[in-house]
C-alpha positions in Angstrom: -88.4 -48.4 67.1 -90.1 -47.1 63.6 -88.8 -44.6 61.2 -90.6 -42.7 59.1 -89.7 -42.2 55.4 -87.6 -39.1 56.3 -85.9 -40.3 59.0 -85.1 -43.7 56.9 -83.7 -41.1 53.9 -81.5 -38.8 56.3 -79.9 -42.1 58.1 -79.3 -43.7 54.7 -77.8 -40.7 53.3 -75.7 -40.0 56.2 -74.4 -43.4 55.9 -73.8 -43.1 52.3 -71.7 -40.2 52.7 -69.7 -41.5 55.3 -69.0 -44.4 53.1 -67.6 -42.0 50.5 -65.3 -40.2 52.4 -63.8 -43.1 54.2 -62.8 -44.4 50.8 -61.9 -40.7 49.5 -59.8 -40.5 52.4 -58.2 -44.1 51.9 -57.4 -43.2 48.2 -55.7 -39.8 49.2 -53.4 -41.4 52.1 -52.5 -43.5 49.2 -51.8 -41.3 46.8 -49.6 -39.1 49.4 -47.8 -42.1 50.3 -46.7 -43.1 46.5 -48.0 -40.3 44.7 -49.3 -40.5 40.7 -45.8 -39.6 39.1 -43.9 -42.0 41.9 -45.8 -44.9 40.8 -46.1 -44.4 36.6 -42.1 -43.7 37.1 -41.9 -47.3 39.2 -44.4 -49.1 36.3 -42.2 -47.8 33.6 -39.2 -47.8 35.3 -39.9 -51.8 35.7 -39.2 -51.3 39.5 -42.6 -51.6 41.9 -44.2 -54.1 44.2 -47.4 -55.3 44.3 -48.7 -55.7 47.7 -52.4 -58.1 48.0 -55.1 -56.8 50.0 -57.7 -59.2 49.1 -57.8 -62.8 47.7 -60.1 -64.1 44.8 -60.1 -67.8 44.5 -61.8 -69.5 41.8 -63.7 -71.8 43.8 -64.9 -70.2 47.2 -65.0 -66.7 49.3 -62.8 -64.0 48.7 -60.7 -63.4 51.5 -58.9 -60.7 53.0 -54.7 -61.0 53.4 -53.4 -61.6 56.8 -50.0 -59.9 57.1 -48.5 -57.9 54.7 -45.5 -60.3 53.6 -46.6 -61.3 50.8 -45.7 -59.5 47.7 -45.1 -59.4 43.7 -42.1 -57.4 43.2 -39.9 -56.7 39.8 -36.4 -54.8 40.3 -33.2 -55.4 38.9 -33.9 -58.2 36.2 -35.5 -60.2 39.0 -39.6 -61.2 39.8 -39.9 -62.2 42.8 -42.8 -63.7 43.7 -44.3 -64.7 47.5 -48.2 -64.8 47.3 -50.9 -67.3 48.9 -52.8 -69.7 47.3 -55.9 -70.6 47.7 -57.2 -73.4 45.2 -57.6 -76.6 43.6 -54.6 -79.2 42.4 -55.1 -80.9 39.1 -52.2 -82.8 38.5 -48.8 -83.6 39.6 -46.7 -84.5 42.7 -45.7 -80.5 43.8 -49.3 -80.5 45.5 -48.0 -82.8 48.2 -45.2 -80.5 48.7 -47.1 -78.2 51.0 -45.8 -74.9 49.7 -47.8 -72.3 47.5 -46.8 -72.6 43.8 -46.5 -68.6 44.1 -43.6 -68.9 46.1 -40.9 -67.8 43.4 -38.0 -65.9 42.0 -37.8 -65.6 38.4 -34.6 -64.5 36.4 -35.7 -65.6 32.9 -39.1 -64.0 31.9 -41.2 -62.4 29.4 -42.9 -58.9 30.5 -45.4 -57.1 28.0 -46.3 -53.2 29.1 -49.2 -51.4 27.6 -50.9 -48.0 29.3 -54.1 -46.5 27.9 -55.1 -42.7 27.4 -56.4 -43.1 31.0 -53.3 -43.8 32.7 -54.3 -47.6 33.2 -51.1 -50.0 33.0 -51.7 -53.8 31.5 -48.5 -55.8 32.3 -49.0 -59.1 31.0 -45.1 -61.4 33.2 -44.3 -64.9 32.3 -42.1 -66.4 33.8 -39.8 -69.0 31.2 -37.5 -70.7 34.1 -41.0 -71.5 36.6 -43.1 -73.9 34.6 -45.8 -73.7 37.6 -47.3 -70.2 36.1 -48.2 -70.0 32.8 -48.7 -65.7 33.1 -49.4 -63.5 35.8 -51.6 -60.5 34.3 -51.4 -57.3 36.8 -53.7 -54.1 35.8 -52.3 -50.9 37.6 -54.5 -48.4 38.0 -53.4 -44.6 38.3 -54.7 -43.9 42.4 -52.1 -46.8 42.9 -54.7 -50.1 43.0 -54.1 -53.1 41.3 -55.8 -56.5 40.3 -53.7 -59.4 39.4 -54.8 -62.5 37.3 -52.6 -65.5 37.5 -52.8 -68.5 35.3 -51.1 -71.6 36.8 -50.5 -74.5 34.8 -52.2 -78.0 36.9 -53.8 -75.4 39.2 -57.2 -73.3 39.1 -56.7 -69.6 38.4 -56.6 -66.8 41.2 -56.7 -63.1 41.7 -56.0 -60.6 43.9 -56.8 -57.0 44.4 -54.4 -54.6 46.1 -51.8 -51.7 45.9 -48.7 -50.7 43.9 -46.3 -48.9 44.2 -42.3 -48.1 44.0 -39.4 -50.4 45.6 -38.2 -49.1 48.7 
């Protein structure tokens, strides 16, 4: 089946369009759900979770995240920590241990806050009693999205994409 020209523009504009308002409306049900103030309260409060959508290894495909277990979360004095990994092993007998090395709760750690004129939130956590992470660098943004960098120590670096908001 041909199309002409205008037939090709109307389709791809129509498809375009409906491209934006999916993710307009995935942003909204988001925002409703924690809400702007909710989540700057959580961020500066030092209470939120981080919840992964998607994975970023260094080495391979991105992936999405089955099941929605996994989780950075700070509250109370406490990071707890239960993310995959997906990655390389430099060094070191914990790679035969078959666990991720982002399974963790830290007591004793370092947590640097900074938020620009835009309402963008750069928390830079490192844990001082988990010598597996070197620092875990989350960037909260203000329609409640979030990327995470994490630098292990005898283990490629990963990142992750996903949501934040407040503890429940």
């Amino acid at each position: 089946m041909k199309y002409t020209i205008k037939q090709s523009t109307i389709l791809l504009f129509t498809l375009v369009m409906a491209l934006l308002f999916t993710a307009y409306g995935c942003s909204k049900k988001m925002l409703a759900s924690g809400g702007i103030e909710q989540v700057t309260m959580a961020i500066d409060s030092s209470r939120w979770t981080f919840t992964p959508t998607q994975v970023f290894p260094q080495n391979g495909r991105s992936q999405q995240v089955n099941g929605s277990n996994y989780s950075a979360t700070l509250k109370e004095g406490k990071f707890n920590v239960y993310l995959p990994y997906y990655g390389r092993a430099y060094a070191g007998i914990e790679m035969l241990a078959g666990r991720s090395p982002l399974y963790f709760t830290s007591a004793d750690f370092s947590i640097e806050k900074e938020v620009n004129a835009t309402g963008k939130w750069n928390l830079v956590v490192k844990p001082r009693d988990y010598d597996k992470v070197q620092s875990m660098n989350f960037t909260f943004f203000n329609n409640g999205t979030a990327n995470v960098d994490v630098i292990l120590t005898n283990r490629s670096a990963i990142s992750f994409s996903g949501l934040v908001g407040p503890v429940n």
